[in-house]
C-alpha positions as CSV (number, residue, x, y, z in Angstrom):
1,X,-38.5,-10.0,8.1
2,X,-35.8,-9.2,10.5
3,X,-33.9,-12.1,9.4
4,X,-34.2,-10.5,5.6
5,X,-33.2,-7.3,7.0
6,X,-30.0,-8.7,8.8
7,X,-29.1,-10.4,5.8
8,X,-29.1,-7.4,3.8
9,X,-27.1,-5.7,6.2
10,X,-24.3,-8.3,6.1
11,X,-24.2,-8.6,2.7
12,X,-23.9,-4.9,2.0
13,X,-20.5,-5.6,4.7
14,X,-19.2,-8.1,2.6
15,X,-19.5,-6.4,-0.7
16,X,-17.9,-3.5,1.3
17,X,-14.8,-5.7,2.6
18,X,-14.3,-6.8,-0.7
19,X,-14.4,-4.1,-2.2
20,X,-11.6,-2.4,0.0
21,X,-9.6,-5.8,-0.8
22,X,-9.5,-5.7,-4.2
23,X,-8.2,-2.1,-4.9
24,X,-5.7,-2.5,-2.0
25,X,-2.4,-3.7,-3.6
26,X,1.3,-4.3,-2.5
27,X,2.3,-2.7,-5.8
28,X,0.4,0.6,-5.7
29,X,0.3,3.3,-3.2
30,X,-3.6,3.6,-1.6
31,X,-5.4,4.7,1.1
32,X,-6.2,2.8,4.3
33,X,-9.0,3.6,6.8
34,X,-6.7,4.6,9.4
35,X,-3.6,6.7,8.7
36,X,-0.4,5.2,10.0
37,X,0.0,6.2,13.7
38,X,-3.8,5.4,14.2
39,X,-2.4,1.9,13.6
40,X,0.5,2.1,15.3
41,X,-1.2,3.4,18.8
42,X,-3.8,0.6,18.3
43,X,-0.9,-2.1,17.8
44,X,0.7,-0.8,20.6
45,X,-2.3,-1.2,23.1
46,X,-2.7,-4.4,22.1
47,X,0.7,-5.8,21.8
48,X,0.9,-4.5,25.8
49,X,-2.3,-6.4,26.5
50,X,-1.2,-9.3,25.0
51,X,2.2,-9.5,26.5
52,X,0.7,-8.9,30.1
53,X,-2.0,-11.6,29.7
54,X,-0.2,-14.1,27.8
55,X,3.2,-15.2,29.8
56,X,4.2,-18.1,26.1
57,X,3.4,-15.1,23.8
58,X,5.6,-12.7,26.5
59,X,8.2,-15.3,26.5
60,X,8.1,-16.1,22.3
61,X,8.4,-12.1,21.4
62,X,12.3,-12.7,22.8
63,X,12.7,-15.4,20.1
64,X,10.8,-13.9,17.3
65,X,12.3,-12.1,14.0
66,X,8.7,-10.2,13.9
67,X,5.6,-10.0,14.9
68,X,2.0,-9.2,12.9
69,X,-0.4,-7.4,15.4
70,X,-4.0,-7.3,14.0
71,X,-5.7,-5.3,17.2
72,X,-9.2,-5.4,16.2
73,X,-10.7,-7.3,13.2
74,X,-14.1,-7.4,12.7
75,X,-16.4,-10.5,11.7
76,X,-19.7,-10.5,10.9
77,X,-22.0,-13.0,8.9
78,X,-25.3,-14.2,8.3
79,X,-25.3,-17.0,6.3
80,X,-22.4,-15.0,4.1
81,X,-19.7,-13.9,6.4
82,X,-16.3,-11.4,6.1
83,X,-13.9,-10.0,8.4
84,X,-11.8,-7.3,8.2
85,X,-9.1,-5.5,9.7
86,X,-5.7,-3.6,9.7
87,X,-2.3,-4.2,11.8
88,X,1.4,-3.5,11.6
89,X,4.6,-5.1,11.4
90,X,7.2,-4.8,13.9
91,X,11.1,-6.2,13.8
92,X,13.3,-5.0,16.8
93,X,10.5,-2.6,19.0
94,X,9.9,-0.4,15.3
95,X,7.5,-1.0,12.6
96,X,8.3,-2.1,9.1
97,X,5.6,-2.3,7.2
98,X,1.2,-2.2,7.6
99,X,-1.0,-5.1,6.8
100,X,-4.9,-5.8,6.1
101,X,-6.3,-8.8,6.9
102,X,-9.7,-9.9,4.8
103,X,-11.6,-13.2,5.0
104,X,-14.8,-14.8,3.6
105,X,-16.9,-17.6,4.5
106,X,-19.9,-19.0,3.9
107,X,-22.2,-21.2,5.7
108,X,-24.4,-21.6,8.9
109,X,-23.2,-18.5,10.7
110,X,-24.7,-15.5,12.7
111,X,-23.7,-13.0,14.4
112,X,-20.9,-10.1,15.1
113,X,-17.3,-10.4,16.9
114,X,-14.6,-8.6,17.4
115,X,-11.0,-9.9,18.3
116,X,-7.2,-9.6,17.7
117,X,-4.7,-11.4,16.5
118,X,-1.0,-11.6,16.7
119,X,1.5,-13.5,14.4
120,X,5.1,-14.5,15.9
121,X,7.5,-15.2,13.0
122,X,10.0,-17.2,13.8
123,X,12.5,-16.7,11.3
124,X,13.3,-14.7,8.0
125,X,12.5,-17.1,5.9
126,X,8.9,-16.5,7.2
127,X,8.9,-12.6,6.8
128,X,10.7,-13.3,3.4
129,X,7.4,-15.1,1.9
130,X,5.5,-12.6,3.6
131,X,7.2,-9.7,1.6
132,X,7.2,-11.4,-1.4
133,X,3.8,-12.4,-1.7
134,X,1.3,-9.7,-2.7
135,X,-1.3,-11.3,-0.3
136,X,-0.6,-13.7,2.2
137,X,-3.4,-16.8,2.4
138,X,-2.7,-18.1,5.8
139,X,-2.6,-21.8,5.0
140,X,-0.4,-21.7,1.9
141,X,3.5,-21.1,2.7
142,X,4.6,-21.5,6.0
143,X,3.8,-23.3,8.5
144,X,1.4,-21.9,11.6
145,X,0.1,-22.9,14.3
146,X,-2.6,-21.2,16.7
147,X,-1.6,-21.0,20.2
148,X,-4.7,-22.3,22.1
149,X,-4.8,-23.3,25.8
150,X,-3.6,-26.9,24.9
151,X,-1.0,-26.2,22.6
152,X,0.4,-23.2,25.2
153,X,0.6,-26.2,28.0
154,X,3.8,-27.9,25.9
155,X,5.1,-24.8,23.9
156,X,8.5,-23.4,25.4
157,X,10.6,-21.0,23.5
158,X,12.9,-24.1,23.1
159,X,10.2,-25.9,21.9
160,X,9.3,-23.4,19.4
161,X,10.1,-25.2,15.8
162,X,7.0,-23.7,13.7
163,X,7.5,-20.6,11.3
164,X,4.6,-18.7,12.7
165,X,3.0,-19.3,15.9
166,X,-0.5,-16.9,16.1
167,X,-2.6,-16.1,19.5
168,X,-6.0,-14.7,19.1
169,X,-7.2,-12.7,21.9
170,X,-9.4,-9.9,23.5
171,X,-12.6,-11.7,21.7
172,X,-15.9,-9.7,21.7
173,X,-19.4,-10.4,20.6
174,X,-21.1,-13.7,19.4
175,X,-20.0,-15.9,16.3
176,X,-20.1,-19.4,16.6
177,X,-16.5,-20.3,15.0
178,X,-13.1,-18.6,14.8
179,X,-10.2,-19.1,13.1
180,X,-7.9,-17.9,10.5
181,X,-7.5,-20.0,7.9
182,X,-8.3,-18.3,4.7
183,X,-7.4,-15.0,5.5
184,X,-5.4,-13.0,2.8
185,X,-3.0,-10.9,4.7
186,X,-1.8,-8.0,2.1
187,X,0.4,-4.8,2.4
188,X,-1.2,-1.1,2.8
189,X,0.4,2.2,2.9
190,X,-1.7,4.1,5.0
């Protein structure tokens, strides 16, 4: 019964998340959860935690045309999973533009987490595909790679030849599984 229950609740998530997707649009003016300096305070926590904990991602920012700071994105799923959450761009220290990130899955999975995620774009050409598309699937266009423990040991800022390098961090909860493949990155106006 409890596993029924749980289901339920996830499912009502989901249909929630998508939902919020699918009237968000890069070519119409809508509302976001949070209004714009919610985000920004939030992005600027977490770009300060990031930076303090993470020397490669402290050392990239120098190099980078812009960077895509998701602070807290929720995932949930039971059986059916989604994750959702809300970020802004920033070029040279000011912000350019707002961002929701959404993502399904399906699958053995259970459980709730909570985590942030930063993308370093490495040149225009990356922002440029990012602007143009009206919803970015990571995994289609350029080229990214996830910053994990063994990939930070031989990354140097000279070394740095991807489009987008992405670092996940401040993870909370219990999900077995975490990545970001799949996720459609679109533009809000909060």
């Amino acid at each position: 019964m409890k596993n029924f229950i749980a289901a339920l609740i996830i499912s009502a998530i989901f249909v929630t998340l998508v939902a919020c997707q699918s009237t968000t649009n890069a070519a119409t003016s809508t509302q976001s959860s949070a209004d714009a300096a919610e985000i920004d305070q939030e992005v600027d926590a977490a770009m300060h935690k990031l930076f303090e904990t993470t020397p490669l991602a402290n050392e990239l920012r120098e190099k980078a045309v812009g960077i895509l700071m998701f602070p807290d994105v929720l995932k949930a799923g039971f059986i059916v999973g989604a994750q959702y959450g809300e970020g802004a761009l920033r070029q040279n220290g000011r912000t350019t533009g707002y961002y929701n990130t959404v993502a399904a899955s399906y699958g053995l999975q259970a459980g709730v987490q909570g985590f942030g995620y930063a993308l370093f774009f490495m040149n225009h050409e990356a922002i440029a595909y990012l602007d143009k598309s009206s919803g970015w699937e990571i995994g289609v266009g350029p080229s990214i790679v996830v910053v994990d423990e063994g990939v930070a040991k031989t990354l140097t800022t000279t070394t740095a030849q991807d489009d987008v390098y992405a670092f996940i961090f401040d993870q909370k909860g219990l999900m077995a599984g975490l990545g970001l493949q799949g996720s459609k990155i679109t533009r809000i106006n909060p």
